[in-house]
N, C-alpha and C positions, 0 to 999 in steps of 0.2 A: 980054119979060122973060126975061133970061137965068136960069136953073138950074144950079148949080155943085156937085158930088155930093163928099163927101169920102173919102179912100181907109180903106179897111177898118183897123181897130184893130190886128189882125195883123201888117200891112205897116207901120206905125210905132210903132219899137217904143218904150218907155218908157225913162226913166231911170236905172228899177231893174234892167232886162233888162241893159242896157248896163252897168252898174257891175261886174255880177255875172262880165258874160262876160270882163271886162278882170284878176278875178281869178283864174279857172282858166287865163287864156293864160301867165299869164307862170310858172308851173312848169312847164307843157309846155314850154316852148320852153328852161329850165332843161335838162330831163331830155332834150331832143334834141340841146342841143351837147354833152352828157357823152356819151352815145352814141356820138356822130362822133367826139369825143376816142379815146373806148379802140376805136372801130374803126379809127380812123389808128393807135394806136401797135401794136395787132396785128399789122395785114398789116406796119407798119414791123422788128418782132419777126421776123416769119416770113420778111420781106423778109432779113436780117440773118445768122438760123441755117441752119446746111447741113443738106440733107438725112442723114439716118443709115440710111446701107445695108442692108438686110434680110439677116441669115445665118443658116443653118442652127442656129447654135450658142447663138444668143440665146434659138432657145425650148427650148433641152433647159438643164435645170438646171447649172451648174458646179462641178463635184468642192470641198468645200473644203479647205483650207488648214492643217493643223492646228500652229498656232506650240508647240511644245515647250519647258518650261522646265529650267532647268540638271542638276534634281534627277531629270528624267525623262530624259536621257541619263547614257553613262557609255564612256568611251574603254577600251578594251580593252588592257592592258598584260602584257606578261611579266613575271613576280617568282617565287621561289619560295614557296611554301603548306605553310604550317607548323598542325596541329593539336593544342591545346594542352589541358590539364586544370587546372582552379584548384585550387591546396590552400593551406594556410600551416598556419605553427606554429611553436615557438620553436627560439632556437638554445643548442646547449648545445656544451661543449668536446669532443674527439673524446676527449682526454686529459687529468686532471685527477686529483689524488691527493689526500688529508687524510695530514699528514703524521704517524707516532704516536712515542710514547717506545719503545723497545723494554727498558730499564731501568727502575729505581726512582731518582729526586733529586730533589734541587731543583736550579731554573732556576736558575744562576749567569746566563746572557746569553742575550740575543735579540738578531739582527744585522741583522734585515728587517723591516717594516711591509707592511700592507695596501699594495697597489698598487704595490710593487716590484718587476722585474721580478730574476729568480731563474736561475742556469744549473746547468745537472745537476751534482751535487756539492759545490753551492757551501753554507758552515756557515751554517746558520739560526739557532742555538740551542748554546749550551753548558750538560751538567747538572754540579754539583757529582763530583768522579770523587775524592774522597781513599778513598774505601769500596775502589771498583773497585781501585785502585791497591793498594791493602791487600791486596785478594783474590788479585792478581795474585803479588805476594811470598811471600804464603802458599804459593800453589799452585805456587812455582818452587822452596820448598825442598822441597814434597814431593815432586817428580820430583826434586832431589838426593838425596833422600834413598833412593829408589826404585833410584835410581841407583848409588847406593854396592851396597844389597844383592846387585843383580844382578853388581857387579863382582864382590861376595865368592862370591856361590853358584858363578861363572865360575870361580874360582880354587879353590874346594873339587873342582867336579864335575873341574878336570885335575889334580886330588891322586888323586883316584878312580880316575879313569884310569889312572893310570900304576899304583896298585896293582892295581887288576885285572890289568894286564895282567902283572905280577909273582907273579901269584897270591894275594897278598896279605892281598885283602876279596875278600867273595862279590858276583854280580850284584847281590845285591837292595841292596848297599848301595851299589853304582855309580848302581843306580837312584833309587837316594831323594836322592840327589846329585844326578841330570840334572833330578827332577822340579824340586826346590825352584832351579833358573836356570830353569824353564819359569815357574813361581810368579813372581820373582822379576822375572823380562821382562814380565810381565803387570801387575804393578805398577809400571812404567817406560813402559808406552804408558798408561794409567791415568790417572797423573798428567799425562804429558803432555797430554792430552784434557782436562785439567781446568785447566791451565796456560792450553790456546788460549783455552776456554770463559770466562776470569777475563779475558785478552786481548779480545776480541770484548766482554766487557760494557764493559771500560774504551775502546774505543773509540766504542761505543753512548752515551757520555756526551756524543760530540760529533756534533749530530745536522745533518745535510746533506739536499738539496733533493736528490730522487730523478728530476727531470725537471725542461728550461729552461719556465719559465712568469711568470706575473705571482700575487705571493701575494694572494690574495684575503680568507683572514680568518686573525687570529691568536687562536687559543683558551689560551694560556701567557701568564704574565709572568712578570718576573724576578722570583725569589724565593720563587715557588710548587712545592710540593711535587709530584711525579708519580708516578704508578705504572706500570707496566708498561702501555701499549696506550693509555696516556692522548695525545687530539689536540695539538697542536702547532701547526703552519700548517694551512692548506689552500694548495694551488696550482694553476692551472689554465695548461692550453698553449692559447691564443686562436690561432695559426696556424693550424691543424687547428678547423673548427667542423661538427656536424652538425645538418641542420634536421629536427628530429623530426616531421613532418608527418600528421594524419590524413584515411586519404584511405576512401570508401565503398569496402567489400566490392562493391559492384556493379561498379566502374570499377578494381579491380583487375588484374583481365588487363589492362588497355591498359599498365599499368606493367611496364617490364623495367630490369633496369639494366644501369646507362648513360647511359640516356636525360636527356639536357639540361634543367634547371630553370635560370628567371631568375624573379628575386624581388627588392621592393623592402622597405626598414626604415625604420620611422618615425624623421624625423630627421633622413636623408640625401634629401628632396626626392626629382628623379627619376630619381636615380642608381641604375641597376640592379648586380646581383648576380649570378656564373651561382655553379652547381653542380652536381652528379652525380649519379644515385639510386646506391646503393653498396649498400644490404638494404633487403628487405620484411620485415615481422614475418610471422609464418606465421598467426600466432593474432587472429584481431577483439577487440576491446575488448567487455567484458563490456555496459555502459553504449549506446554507441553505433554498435553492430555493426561500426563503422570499422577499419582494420588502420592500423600506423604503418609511414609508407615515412623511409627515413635517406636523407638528402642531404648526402654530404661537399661543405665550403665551406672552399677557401682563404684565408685571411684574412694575409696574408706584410706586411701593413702594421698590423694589429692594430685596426682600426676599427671594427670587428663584436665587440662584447662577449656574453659569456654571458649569457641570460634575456632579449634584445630578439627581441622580436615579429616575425617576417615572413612578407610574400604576395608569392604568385606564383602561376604555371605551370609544370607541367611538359609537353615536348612531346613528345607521343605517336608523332607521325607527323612524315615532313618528304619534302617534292619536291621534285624541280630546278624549274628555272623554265620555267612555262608561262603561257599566255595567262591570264586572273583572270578571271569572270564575276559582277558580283552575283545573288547567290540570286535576285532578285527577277525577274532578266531572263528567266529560265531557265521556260518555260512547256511544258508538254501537246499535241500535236496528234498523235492517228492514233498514240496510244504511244509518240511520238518525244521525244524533249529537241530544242527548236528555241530559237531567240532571233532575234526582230525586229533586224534589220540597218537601219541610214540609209545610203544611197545616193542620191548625187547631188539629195536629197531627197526620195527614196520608200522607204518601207517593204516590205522582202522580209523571209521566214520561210527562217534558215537553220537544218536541223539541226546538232546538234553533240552530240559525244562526251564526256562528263562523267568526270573523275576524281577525284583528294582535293577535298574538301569540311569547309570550316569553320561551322560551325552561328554559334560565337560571334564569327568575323570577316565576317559575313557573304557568303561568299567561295567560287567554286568554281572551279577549275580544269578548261578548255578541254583536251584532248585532239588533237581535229580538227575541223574544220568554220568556227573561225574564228582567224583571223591578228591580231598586234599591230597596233593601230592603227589596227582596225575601232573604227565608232559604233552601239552598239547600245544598246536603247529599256530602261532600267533598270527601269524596271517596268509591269507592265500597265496600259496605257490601254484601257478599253471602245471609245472612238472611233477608237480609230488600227487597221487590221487591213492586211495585207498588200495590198500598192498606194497607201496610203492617203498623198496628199501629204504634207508635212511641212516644219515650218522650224525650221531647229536654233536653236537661242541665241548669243549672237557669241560667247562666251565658248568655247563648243563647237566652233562652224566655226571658230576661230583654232588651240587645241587638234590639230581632227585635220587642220586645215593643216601645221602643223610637225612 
């Protein structure tokens, strides 16, 4: 009888063994063709890219680059450098008169209105003159009559004479003869003075413009009574204008005359104006310690009227033309005045020699140290320091191309 032993439980496995193992194979083998995938396209990568040379330079850091904008440069130009002081104030006529009666009448005529323009001499006004004229006839006969006397005392005093000299009459009576033609002349230039005086008022009736101008107000009409002194027109000469200006007692000294003002009036847009300083008051304004400086303004077209408002500058100081620097370029080092230079895109520190200076144009004037046409760094950048690369803005490198 054969004996047939069967193999260990171990060595055959189940069908649960088996089900289980068929479920972990197949994510493995998932996760090992991904594997081989991205190891081919690696080396395919590495296969592909060139090597990249080792240099010195790659491990030391590289200076940056610092791009500059339009506002942070500024081209250096020749012009001259003008330093100016603000004042304003109104305009008033250089020349201007109220015209008066110098008589007593009444306005027979007015020949001018408000805003006619008037020439020296020319009749504004006539007053009633029948009085004048009266006076005048009066005072002509009595130098005739002044007249007569002196002939007859003339013709007594050579009656006189010639007896004296006959022996005749005594001195004292030749004398009382010379006195009374002495009397006699004295009442003959008398009259005449009272003659001219009656003359001069009858001319006074017809009253004339004592300078060419434009009449500004009329204070008379026809038919109204005047008295001596009483106004008339007023006239003003608009050619001749002065601008009465108040400027601080502290900024005085910088004022001399002479000196060039340009000013603009409301009205006229930005059409400037020049003028002169012509006087300083000596004395400040009680109120606002200020002094008033006079500015003669020609006005030969007459567009500038009395009592309009104007501003301006007057200029203090003035230069030929030299290089221009903004204030802002202009920095401190080791007690020098230097300005940051662009070159070929690097920043060097050049000194330079400063002269006139404009506070309010922002603006100084170059001496020595830098030439027209240089690109220097308009104002302080922390980051930018001499050496320091740099890239202008196109706007700038086309600029100090040309």
């Amino acid at each position: 009888m054969k004996i047939e032993s069967l193999p260990p439980a171990s060595a055959a496995p189940s069908s649960t063994a088996k089900a289980g193992r068929r479920r972990w194979r197949a994510p493995a083998i998932g996760l090992a063709v991904l594997a081989l995938a991205g190891a081919g396209g690696y080396a395919t990568m590495q296969a592909g890219a060139k090597p990249t040379p080792a240099s010195p330079a790659a491990a030391a850091k590289k200076d940056p680059v610092h791009e500059l904008s339009p506002r942070d440069v500024a081209l250096v130009e020749a012009q001259p450098l003008a330093v100016t002081l603000p004042l304003s104030g109104s305009l008033t006529p250089l020349a201007q008169a109220t015209v008066r009666s110098k008589v007593s009448g009444v306005v027979r005529q007015t020949t001018v209105q408000e805003g006619m323009n008037v020439t020296a001499g020319q009749v504004i006004a006539r007053l009633d003159d029948s009085e004048a004229r009266a006076r005048v006839a009066q005072q002509q006969a009595a130098l005739n009559e002044a007249s007569a006397r002196l002939a007859l005392a003339k013709k007594n005093q050579a009656n006189s004479a010639a007896l004296l000299k006959q022996n005749y009459i005594a001195q004292n009576a030749y004398d009382t003869t010379s006195n009374a033609v002495d009397l006699a002349q004295a009442a003959v230039d008398s009259a005449r003075a009272q003659l001219e005086l009656a003359r001069i008022a009858l001319n006074d009736t017809v009253i004339r413009a004592p300078l060419s101008g434009v009449v500004s107000k009329r204070h008379a009409q026809a038919g109204e009574k005047l008295s001596p002194d009483s106004p008339v027109f007023s006239i003003v000469d608009l050619k001749q204008l002065t601008l009465d200006a108040q400027v601080p007692a502290s900024d005085i000294p910088r004022i001399k005359v002479g000196q060039e003002v340009q000013f603009k009036v409301d009205g006229f847009g930005s059409r400037n104006f020049a003028g002169k300083v012509l006087r300083i008051n000596p004395a400040a304004e009680a109120g606002s310690r200020a002094m008033l400086v006079y500015i003669g303004v020609d006005n030969p077209d007459g567009l500038l009227r009395a009592g309009m408002f104007a501003k301006g500058a007057v200029t203090t100081a003035k230069s030929a033309a030299h290089p221009l620097l903004p204030l802002g370029a202009v920095q401190k080092e080791n007690g020098k005045d230097v300005v940051y230079r662009v070159d070929a895109g690097k920043v060097t520190a050049q000194p330079v020699t400063l002269g006139l200076k404009n506070e309010d144009a922002g603006l100084v004037e170059a001496l020595d140290g830098v030439q027209p046409g240089a690109m220097v760094l308009a104002v302080k950048l922390d980051d930018v320091k001499p050496g320091s690369q740099v890239k202008l803005p196109a706007a700038a490198a086309a600029a100090k191309k040309d």
